[in-house]
C-alpha positions in Angstrom: 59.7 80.6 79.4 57.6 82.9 82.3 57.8 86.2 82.6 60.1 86.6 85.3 63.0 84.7 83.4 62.1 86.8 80.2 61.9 90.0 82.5 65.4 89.7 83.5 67.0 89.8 80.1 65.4 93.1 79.5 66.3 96.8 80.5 64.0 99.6 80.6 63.8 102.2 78.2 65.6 105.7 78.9 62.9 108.0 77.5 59.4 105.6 78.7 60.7 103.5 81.3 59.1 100.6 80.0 61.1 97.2 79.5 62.6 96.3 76.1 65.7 94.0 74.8 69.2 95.1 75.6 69.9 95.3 71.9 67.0 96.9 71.0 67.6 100.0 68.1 63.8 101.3 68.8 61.6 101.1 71.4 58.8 99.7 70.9 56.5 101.4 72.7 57.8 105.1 72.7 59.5 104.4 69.0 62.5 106.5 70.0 65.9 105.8 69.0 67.8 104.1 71.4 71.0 104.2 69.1 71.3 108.1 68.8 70.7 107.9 72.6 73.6 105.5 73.5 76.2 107.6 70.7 75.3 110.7 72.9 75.7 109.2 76.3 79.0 107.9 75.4 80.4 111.0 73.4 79.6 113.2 77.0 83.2 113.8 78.7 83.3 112.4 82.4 83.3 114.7 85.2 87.4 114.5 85.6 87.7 115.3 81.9 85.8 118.2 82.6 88.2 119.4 85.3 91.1 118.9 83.2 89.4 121.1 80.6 88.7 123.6 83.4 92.0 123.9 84.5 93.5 124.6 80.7 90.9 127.3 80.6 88.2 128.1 83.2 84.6 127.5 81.7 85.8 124.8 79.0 84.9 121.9 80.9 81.4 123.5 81.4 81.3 124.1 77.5 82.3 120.4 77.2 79.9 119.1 79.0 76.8 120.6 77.8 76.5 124.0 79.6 77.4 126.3 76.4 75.9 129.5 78.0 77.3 129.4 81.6 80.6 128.2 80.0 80.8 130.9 77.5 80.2 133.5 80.2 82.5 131.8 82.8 85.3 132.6 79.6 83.9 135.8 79.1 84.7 137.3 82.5 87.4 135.5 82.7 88.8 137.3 79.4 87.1 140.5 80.7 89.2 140.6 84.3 92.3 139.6 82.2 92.0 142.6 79.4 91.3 145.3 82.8 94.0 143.7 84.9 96.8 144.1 81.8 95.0 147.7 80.5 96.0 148.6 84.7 99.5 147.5 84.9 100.4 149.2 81.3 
């Protein structure tokens, strides 16, 4: 077998770039685990999930997807305006 057959059955690595087997569970080279890696990836809510979040509650779908700070303060002002707006018409 060459290299260019064996080459083609191989991916590269997310965190080194460098090629290993599809069903690698550590990369050779960089040693980092490649199964923690694809259980994160796939646990991440796509971007229309993240609308759908932001719609239930502005600043969710940010939350959801990572962005804890600027989702947390996207609910905060959004609690913030709510509180002043009802403390005006009472």
């Amino acid at each position: 077998m060459n290299e260019n057959e064996e080459s083609g059955k191989r991916v590269k690595c997310p965190f080194c770039a460098e090629l290993i087997m599809p069903e690698a569970v550590i990369c050779r080279f960089c040693h980092s685990d490649l199964v923690k890696q694809k259980a994160a990836t796939s646990q991440t809510p796509g971007i229309w999930q993240a609308v759908i979040w932001n719609l239930i509650c502005p600043g969710l779908g940010a939350w959801r997807l990572g962005y804890r700070s600027r989702g947390a303060i996207t609910m905060l002002v959004l609690v913030g305006a709510l509180l002043i707006g009802s403390l005006q018409i009472a």
